[in-house]
N, C-alpha and C positions, 0 to 999 in steps of 0.2 A: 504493500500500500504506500501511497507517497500524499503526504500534505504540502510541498512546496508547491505545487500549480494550481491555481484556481479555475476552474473552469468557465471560458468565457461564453458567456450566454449572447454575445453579439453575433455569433457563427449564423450560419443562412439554417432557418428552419430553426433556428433558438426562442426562448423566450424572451431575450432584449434584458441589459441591463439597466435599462430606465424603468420597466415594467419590472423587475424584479426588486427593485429598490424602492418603486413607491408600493408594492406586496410588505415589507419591512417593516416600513412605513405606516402603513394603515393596520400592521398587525404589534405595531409593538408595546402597544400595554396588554398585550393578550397571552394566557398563559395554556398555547397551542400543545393541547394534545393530539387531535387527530385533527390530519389535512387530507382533501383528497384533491388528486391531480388526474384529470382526461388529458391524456396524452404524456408519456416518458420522454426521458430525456435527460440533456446535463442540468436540466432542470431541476431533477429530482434530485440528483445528489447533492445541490445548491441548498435547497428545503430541507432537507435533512440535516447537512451539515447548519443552515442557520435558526432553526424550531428544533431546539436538543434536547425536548422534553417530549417531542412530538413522534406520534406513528406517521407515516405518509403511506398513502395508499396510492399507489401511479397505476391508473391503467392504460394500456396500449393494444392495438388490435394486428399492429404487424409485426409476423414473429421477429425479421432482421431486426427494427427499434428495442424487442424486449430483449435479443442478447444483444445489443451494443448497450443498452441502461445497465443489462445486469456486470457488462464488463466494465464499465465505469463505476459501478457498484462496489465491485472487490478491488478496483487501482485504488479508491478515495477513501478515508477514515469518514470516522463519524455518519457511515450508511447503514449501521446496524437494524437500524428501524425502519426501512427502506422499504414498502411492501410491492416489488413489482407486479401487478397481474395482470397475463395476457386476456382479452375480451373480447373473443370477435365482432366483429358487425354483424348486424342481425338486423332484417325488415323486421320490426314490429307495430302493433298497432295499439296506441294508448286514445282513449275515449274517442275512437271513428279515427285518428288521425294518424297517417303512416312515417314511421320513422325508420331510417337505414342510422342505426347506431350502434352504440357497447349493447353487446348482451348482459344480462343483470348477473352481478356480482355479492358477495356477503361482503359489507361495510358494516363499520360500526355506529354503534346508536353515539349522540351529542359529538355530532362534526363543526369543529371551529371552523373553516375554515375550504372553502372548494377553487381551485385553479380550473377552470376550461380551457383548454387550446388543443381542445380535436376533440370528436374524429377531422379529416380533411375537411375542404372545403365542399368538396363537389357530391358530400352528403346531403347538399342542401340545408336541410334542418337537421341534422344528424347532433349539431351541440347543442339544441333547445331540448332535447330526447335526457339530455345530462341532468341537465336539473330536475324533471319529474323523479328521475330516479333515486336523485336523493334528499329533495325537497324537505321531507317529513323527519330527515335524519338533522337536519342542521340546528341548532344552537340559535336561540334569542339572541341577537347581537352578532351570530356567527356571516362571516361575508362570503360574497362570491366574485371573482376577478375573473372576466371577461376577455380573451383577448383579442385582437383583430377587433374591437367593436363599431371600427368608421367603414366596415364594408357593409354593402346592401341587405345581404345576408342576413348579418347579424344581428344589424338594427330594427329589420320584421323580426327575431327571433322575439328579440328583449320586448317588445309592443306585443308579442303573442303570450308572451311571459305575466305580461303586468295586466292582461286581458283575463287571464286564468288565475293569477293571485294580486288581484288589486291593491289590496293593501299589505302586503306581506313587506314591502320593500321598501328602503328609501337608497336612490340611486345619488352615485358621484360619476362624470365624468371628468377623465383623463385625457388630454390632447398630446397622447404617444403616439410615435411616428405611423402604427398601424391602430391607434384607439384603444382606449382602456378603460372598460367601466368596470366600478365598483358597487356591487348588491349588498347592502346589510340587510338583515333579517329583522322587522322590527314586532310580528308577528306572525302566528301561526294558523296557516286558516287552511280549509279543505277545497282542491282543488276545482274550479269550477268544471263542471261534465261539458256542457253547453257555451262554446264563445264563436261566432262568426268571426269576429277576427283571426282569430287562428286556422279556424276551421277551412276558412276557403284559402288564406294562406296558403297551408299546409298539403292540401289539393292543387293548388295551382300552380306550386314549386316543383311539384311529382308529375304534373302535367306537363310542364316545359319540360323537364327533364326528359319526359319519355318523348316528346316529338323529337329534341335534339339528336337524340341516340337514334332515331329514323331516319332526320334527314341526311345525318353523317353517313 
């Protein structure tokens, strides 16, 4: 194992060292037990090594990503708590609405704290699928960090989001070079079944999607 290199998160496909510092940041009167991260990386081992009280649950769905994390795992100290787990992508359908994302995983109950940055992009809504999953697990006060949130994407996600838990949320944005929003959890409410905004969203995303893939 070697501690003299720190792993730069500036690399193509990282998490950005501005986004990782305002994460710090916005976590550091907090006394992070469990994190959970969509998508691995040298990411993870950054969270581990700076939350050292913390489990981190990293999932990823392509195997190459899970042994490059796990081999950065055993180079870097302080990864002991590290929980890589592979999760494939999987169509599913949550209240009428189809999602290509993680397959559901055992996470633990009172989560501080969730990172989103995957699945890819071209899941469409594949990262709005993240938070149903673990919605009911997070912590009063617990956040959620967003990343890429200045793409089209992602900004229906978050409106499909606040459509299904109106009041769960008070948001911050971040003007990082790809967008960063900040979700705190300020209550706990049950998910609404019924939202046109999401709903034709979510249809209409799956729609394009499938003509693209015909006229290619």
């Amino acid at each position: 194992m070697t501690t003299e290199t720190i792993l730069n998160l500036n690399s193509p496909w990282a998490l950005g060292e501005e986004v990782f510092e305002i994460i710090l940041k916005e976590l550091d009167d907090f006394d992070i037990r469990n994190f959970v991260e969509f998508g691995s990386g040298s990411s993870s081992v950054r969270l581990c090594q700076a939350f050292k009280k913390a489990e981190i649950y990293s999932l990823e769905h392509d195997e190459s990503y899970v042994g490059k994390s796990q081999d950065l795992k055993e180079k870097y100290e302080g990864t002991d708590r590290l929980r890589i787990i592979q999760a494939q992508l999987r169509w599913q359908i949550i209240d009428g609405r189809l999602y290509n994302s993680y397959s559901k995983v055992e996470l633990p109950q009172g989560i501080d704290a969730v990172l989103i940055d995957g699945p890819p992009y071209w899941t469409r809504r594949g990262r709005e699928a993240c938070l149903y999953q673990v919605y009911e697990k997070i912590k009063i006060g617990g956040k959620v960090f967003l990343d890429d949130a200045s793409r089209p994407d992602e900004m229906k996600m978050v409106k499909n989001w606040m459509s299904l838990y109106p009041n769960s949320f008070n948001i911050e944005k971040y003007d990082t070079e790809k967008g960063l929003l900040v979700l705190t959890k300020i209550m706990q409410e049950k998910r609404k079944v019924l939202s046109a905004t999401s709903f034709f969203d979510n249809w209409g995303a799956n729609l394009r999607h499938i003509v693209s893939k015909i006229i290619k």
